[in-house]
C-alpha positions as CSV (number, residue, x, y, z in Angstrom):
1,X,26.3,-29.4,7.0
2,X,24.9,-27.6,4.6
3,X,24.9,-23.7,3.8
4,X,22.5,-21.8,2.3
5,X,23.5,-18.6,0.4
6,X,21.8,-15.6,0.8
7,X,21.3,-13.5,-1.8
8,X,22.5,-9.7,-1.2
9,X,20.2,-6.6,-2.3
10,X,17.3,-5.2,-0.7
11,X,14.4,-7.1,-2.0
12,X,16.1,-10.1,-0.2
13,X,14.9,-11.2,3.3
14,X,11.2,-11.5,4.8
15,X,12.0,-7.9,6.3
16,X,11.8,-6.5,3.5
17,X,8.6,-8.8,2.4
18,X,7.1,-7.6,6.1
19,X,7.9,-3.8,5.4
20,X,6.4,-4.0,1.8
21,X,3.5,-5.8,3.2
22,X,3.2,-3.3,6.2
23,X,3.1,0.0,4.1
24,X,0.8,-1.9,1.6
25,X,-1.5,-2.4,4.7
26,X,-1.1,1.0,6.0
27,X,-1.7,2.7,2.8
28,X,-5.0,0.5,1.6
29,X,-6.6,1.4,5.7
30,X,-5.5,5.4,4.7
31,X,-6.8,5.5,1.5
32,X,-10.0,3.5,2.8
33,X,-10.6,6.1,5.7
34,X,-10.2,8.9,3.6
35,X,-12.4,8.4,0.7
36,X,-15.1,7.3,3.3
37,X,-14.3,10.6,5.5
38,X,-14.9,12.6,2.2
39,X,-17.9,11.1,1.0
40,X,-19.3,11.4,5.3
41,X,-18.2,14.7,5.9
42,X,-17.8,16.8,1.7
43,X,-20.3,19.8,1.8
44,X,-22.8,19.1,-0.6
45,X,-22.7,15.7,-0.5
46,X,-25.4,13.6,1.3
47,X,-24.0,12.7,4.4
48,X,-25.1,9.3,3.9
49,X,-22.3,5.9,3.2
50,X,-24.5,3.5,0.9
51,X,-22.7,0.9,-1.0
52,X,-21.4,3.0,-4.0
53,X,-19.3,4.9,-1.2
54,X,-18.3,1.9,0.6
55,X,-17.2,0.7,-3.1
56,X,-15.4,3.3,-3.8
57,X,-13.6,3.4,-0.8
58,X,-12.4,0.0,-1.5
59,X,-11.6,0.7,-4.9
60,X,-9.1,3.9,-3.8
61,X,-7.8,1.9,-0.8
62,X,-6.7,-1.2,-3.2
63,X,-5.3,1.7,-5.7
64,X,-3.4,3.2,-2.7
65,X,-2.0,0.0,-1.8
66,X,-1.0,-0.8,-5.1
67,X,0.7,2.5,-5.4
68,X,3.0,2.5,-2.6
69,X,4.1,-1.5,-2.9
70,X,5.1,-0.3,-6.6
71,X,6.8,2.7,-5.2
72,X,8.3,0.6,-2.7
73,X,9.6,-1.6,-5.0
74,X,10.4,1.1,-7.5
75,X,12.7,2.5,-4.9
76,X,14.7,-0.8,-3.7
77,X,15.4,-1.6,-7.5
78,X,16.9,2.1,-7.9
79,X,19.1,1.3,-4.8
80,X,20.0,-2.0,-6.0
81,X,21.1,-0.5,-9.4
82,X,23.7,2.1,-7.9
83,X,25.1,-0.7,-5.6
């Protein structure tokens, strides 16, 4: 009976929702991993993780996530604007 319209672009859809959440995901577990591998493994460093590693590590992975759902989104305005 009724329709509902759909709106056209690429920020519409929950795959687009799911992809943005994915890479967000993906990119706060890299950044996570790496700033603990670098504090574990840096020459020089103690080869200890206490909590201002741990901290940090969550701070980077958060700032990585942030980064990538911006570029993400970033990049599907740019697309939408040339369509």
């Amino acid at each position: 009976m009724f329709m509902i319209a759909q709106q056209e672009g690429p920020n519409s859809g929950q795959a687009w929702k799911t992809r943005r959440r994915r890479a967000g995901i993906a990119a706060f577990l890299v950044g996570l991993v790496a700033t603990l591998a670098f504090f574990a493994f840096f020459p020089g460093l103690p080869h200890v993780i206490d909590w201002g590693a741990i901290l940090v590590s969550l701070a980077v992975g958060g700032l990585a996530r942030w980064g990538c759902q911006s570029w993400i989104t970033g990049r599907a305005k740019e697309k939408a604007e040339r369509m």
